[in-house]
PAKOLFI-235572 format. One record per residue: x, y, z of N, C-alpha, C in turn; residue in three letters. Coordinates in steps of 0.001 Angstrom, whole numbers, plus 524288, in hexadecimal, padded with zeros to 5 digits. Example, Ala and Ser with C-alpha at 12.3 -4.5 7.8 and 13.67 -1.06 7.14 Angstrom:
833867E9C681E788300C7EE6C81E78833907F31C81E78Ala
832327F73681BA8835667FBDC81BE4832648001E81EBESer
//
This chain:
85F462E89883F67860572ED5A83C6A85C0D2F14D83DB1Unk
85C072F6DE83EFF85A1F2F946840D4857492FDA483B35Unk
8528A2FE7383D0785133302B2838D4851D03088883A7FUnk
8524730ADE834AB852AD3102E8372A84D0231341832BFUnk
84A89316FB834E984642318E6832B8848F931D9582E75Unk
8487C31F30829EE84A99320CC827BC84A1F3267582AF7Unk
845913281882B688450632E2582F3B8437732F158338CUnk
84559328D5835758441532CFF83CE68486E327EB83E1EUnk
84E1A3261F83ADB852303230183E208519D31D1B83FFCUnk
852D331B3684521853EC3159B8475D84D353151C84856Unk
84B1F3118984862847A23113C84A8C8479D30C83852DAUnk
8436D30B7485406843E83093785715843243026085596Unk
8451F2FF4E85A5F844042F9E3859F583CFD2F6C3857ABUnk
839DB2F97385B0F835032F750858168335F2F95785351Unk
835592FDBC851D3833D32FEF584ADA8371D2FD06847AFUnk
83CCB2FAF98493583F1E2F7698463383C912F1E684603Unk
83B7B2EEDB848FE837342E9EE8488B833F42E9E2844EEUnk
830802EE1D8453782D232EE598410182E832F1C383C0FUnk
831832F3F883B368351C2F31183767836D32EDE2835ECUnk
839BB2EBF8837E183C6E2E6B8836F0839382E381834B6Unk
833162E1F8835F3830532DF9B8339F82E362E2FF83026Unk
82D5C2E75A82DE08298D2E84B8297782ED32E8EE824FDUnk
833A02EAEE8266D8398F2E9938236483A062E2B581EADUnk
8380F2DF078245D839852DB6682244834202D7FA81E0EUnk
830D12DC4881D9F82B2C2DBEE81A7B82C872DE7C81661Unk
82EC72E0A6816248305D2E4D881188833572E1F380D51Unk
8333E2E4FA808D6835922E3D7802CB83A872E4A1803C1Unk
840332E2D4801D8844A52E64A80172847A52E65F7FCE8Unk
8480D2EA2A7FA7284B452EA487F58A84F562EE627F719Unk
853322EC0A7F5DF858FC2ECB87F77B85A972EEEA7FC03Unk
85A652F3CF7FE3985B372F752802EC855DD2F75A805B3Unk
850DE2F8178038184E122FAD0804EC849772F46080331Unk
845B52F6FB808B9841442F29080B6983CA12F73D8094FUnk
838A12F3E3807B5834F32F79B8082182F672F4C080C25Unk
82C7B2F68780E6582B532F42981242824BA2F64C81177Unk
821302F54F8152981CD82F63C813ED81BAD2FD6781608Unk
81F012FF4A81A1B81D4C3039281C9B823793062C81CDAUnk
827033047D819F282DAA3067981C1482FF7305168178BUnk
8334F3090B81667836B3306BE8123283E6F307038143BUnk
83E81300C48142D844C6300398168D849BC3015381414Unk
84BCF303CE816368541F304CF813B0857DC3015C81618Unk
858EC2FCFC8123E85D9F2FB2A8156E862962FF3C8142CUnk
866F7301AD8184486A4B305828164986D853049C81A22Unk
872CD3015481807876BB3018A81AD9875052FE47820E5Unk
8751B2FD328261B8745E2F90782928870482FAA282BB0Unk
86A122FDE3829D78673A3017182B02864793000582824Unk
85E1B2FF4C829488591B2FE158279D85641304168290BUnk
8555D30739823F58512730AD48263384DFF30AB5823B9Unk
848AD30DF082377842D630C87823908406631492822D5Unk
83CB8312CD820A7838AD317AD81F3E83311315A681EA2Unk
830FD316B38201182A383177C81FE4828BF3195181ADBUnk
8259B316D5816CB823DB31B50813D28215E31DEE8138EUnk
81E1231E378193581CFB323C8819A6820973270C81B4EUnk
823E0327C481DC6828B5329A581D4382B2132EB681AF4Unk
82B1932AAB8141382E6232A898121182BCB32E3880E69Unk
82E343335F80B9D82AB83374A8091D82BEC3333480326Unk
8304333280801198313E32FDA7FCC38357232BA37FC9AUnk
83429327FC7F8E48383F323927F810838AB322507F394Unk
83D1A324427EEF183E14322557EAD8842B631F757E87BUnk
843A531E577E4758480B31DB57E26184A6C321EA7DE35Unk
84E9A321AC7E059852C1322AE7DE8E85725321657D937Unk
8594B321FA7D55485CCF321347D075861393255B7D0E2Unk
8642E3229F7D20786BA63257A7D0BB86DD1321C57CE78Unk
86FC0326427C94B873C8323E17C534878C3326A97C82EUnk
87B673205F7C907880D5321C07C99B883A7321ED7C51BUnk
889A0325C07C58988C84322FF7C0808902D31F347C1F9Unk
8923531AD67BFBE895B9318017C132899733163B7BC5BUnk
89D3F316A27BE298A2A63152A7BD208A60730F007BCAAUnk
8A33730A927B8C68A3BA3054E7B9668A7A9303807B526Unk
8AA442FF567B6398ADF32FD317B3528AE092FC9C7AE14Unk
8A8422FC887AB078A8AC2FE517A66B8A594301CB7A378Unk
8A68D306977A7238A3BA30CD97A5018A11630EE97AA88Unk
89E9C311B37A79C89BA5313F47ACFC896A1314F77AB4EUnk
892CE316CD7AE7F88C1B316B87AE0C88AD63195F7B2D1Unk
885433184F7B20988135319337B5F98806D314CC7B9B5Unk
87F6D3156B7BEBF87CE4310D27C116877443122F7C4D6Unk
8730B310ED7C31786F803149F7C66F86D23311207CBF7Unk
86D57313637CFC486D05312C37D4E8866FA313B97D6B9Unk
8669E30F877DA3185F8130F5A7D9FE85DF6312737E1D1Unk
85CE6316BF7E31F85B53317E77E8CB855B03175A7E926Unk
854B5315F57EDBD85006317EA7F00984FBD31D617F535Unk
84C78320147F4AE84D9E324517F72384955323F27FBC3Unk
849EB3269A8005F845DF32625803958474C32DFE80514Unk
841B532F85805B2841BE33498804D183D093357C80AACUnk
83F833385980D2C83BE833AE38115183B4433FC4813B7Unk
8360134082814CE83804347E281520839C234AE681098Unk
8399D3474680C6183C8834CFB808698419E34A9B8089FUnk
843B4348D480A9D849163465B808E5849AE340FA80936Unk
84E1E3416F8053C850B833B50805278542833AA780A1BUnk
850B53359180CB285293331DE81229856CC32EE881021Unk
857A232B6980B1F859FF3265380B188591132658805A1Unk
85E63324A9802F985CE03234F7FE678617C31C777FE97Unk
85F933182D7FBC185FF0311AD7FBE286060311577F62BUnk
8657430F9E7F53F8670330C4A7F22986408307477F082Unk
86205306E07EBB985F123039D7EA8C863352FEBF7E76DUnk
860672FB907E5FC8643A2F7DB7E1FE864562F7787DE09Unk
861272F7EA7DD298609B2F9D97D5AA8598A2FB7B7D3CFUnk
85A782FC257CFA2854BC2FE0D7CD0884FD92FB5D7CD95Unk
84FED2F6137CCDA84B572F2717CE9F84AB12F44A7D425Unk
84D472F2987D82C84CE02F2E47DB9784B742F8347DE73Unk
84C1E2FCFD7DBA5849F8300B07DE76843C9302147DAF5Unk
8434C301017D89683ECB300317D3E983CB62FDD07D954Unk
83C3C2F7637D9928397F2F52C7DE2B8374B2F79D7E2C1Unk
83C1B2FBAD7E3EC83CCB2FBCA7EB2883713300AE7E88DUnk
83883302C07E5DE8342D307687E52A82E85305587E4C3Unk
82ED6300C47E17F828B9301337DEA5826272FD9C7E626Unk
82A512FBD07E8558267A2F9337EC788279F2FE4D7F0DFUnk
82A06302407F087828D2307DB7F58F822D0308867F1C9Unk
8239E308217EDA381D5430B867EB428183B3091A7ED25Unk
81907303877EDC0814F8300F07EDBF81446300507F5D3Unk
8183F3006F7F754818872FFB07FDA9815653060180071Unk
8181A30A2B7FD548175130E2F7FE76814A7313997FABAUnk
80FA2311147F7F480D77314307F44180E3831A197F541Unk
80CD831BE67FAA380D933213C7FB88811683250F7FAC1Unk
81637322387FB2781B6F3243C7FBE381EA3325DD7F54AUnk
81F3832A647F65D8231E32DAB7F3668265932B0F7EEEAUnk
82663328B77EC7082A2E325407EA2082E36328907E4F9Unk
82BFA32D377E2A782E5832E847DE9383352332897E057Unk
8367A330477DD5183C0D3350A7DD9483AB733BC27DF15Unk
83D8733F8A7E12B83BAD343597E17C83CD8345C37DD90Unk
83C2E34B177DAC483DF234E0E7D760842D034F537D7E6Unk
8466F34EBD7D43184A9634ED17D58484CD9354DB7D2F7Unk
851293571C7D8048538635B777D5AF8584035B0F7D148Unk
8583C35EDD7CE2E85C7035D7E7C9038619435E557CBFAUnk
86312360E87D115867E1362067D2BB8689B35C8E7D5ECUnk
8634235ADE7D82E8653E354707DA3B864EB3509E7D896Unk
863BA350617D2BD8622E34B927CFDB8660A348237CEE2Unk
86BBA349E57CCB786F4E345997CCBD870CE344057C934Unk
870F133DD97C9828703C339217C66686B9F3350D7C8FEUnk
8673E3374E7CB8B862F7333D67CCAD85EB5334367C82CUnk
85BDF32FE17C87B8589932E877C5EC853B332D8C7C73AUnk
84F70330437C64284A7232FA37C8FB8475732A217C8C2Unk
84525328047CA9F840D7321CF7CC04840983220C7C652Unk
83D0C324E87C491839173240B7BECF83CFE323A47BBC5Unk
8420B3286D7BBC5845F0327097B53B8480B321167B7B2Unk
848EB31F5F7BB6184E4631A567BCFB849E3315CA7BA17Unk
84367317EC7BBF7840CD313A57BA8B8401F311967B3BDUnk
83F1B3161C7B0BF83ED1315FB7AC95842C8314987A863Unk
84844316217ABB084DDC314907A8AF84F6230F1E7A86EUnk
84D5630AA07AD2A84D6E307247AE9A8489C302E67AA33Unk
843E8306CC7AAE28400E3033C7A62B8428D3029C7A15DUnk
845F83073279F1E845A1308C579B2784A7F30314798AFUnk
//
């Protein structure tokens, strides 16, 4: 399986090798590897990869869906991780649920002290039905 670099594409045969071994050193919670110098996307039959130096920011994400279930309907809230470069969002990954992106975060924090981790300010015309890190976190203690 071949990697692709999130911002410069395919890479070549010997940076996949060493990929391949610092990949298979790495943590993985659900989609996503976190590694000592790279953080991995499994997406569809495609392994890609970012540097965190790289990477200007990496957070998570909260969307309340509404849904429509056999007996009533509700909310269902949806857990992303976002990878942000240059000022924009590269990739945003489906997480699996709340623990689990809770996890994937607190070990980017600890792998990658330097790096960007908090949501950006969000505009009221693009806000939605998302939910920022701190409210998803606090609704969840509560």
């Amino acid at each position: 399986m071949g990697y692709y670099s999130l911002t410069s594409g395919k890479i070549n045969k010997e940076q996949g090798f060493a990929l391949s071994a610092e990949f298979s050193d790495g943590h993985t919670i659900g989609p996503v590897t976190v590694s000592q110098n790279n953080l991995f996307i499994k997406k569809g039959l495609r392994r890609y990869f970012i540097a965190y130096s790289e990477a200007d920011r990496i957070f998570r994400r909260v969307r309340r869906l509404h849904a429509n279930i056999c007996c009533g309907d509700g909310d269902i809230e949806v857990e992303y991780l976002v990878i942000g470069v240059n000022g924009a969002e590269v990739m945003e990954v489906t997480l699996p649920g709340k623990k689990a992106a809770r996890m994937l975060m607190d070990e980017i924090r600890q792998t990658a002290p330097d790096l960007d981790t908090a949501a950006p300010p969000r505009n009221d015309e693009d806000a939605g039905d998302e939910i920022s890190d701190e409210k998803a976190t606090t609704e969840a203690d509560a």
